[in-house]
N, C-alpha and C positions, 0 to 999 in steps of 0.2 A: 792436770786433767781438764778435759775441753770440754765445756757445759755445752745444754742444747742450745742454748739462747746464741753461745760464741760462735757455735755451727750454724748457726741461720741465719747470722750478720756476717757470716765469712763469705756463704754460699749467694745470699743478697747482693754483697760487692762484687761477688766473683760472677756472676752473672749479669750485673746491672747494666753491662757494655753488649750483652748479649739478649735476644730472646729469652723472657721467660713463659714458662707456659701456663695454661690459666691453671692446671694439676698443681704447679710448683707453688704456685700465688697460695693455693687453697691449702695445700699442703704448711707450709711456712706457718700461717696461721692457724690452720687446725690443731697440730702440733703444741703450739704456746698453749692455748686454750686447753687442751687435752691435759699438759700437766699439770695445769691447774685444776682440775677438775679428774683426774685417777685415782680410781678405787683404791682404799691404802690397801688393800694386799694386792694390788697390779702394778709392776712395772714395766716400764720398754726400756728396750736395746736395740741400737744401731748396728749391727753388724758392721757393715760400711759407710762409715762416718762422713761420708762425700754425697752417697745417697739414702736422703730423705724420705725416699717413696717407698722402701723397702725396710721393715723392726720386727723385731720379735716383742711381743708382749708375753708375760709371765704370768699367771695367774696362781694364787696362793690362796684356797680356801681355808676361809675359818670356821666353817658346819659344816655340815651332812657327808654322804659317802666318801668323799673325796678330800676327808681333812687330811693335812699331817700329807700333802702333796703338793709338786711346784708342777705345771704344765704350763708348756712354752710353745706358743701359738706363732708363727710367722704372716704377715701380712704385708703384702704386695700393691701399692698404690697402682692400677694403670693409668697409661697415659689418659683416656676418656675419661676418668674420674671426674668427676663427681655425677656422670650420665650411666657410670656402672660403678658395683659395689666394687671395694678393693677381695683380692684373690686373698681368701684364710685360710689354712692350713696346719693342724695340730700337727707337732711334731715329737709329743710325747705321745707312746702307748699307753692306752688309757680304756677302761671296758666302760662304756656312757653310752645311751641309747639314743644321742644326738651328734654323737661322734663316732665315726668307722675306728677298726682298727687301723687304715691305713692314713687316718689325718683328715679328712673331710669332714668338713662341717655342716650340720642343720640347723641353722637359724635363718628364720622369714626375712630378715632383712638384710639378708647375704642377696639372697634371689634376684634379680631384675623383676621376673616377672611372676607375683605371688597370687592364688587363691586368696587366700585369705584378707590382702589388703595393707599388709604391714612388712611386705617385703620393701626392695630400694628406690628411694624417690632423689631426685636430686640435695632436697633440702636432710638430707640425713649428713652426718657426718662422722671420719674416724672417731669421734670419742663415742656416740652410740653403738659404735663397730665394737668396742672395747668392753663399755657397760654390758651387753649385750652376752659375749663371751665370759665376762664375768658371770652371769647371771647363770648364764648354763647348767653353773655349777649348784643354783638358789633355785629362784624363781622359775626363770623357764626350761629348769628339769622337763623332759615330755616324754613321757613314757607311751603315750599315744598313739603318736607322730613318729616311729624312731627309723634310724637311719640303720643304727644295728637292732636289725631282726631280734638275734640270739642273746642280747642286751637284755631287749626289753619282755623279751619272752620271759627269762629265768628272774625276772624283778615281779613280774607277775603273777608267776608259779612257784617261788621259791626265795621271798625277799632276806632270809640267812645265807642262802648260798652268794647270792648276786650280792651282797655286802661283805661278804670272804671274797671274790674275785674281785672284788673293786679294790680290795686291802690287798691283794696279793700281787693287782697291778701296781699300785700307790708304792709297795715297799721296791718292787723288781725296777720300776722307771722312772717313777718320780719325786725321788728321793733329795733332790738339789734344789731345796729351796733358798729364799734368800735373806 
């Protein structure tokens, strides 16, 4: 089995005759740094283990609505990285008032350009992208703010119901945790 570290000193020689871009330089080491520093119920995956700039992180709650589920987020480094946020994308269905049902995410520091002051700055990096996403599921719950309407409406009007559909998403899709 090939560690992240073997794939960073492979990808490091394999490029060191070639251009690397300042994404890859940032990438390389954010990476290190990120596993050191991952929530223990978050893991990432390489899909393709050639490219860095694209993982899936996992997320595995241990409180509130959304226990007893694994959601598996994808994230897209671009090329302009670290001048724009990386592309996230839930690819579990999931009923959350900060996540559509079709994978889009609401968190301030996805955004380039936020109200509030806490969206993407250069000095942010993937591991706050990951905290962040963790948090979702904690902390910055926002029932407020939500991306799903119908979400946050029936959390409002109806917090039994909307913790049965939360449970009836959690058992139907995100059932593979790790």
């Amino acid at each position: 089995m090939i560690t992240l570290s073997q794939r960073l000193k492979k990808q490091e020689k394999h490029t060191s005759n070639n251009r690397i871009s300042i994404r890859d330089k940032l990438i390389v080491g954010e990476l290190q740094e990120m596993m050191q520093l991952l929530p223990s119920r978050c893991r990432i995956a390489h899909p393709n283990v050639n490219d860095l700039s694209s993982f899936h992180l996992f997320v595995t709650p241990n409180e509130g609505f959304w226990l007893g589920g694994c959601f598996k987020f994808s994230i897209d480094v671009p090329e302009d990285y670290n001048m724009v946020p990386p592309v996230v994308k839930c690819l579990t269905r999931l009923w959350h008032p900060n996540i559509s049902e079709t994978g889009e995410v609401c968190l301030s520091l996805l955004r380039q350009h936020s109200m509030d002051g806490l969206g993407w700055s250069p000095t942010r990096k993937l591991n706050d992208v990951v905290w962040g996403l963790h948090a979702l599921f904690t902390d910055l719950l926002n029932f407020d703010d939500p991306l799903n309407l119908d979400a946050a409406k029936m959390y409002h009007g109806n917090k039994e119901e909307f913790q049965k559909v939360v449970k009836e998403y959690v058992t139907l899709y995100a059932k593979d945790g790790f």
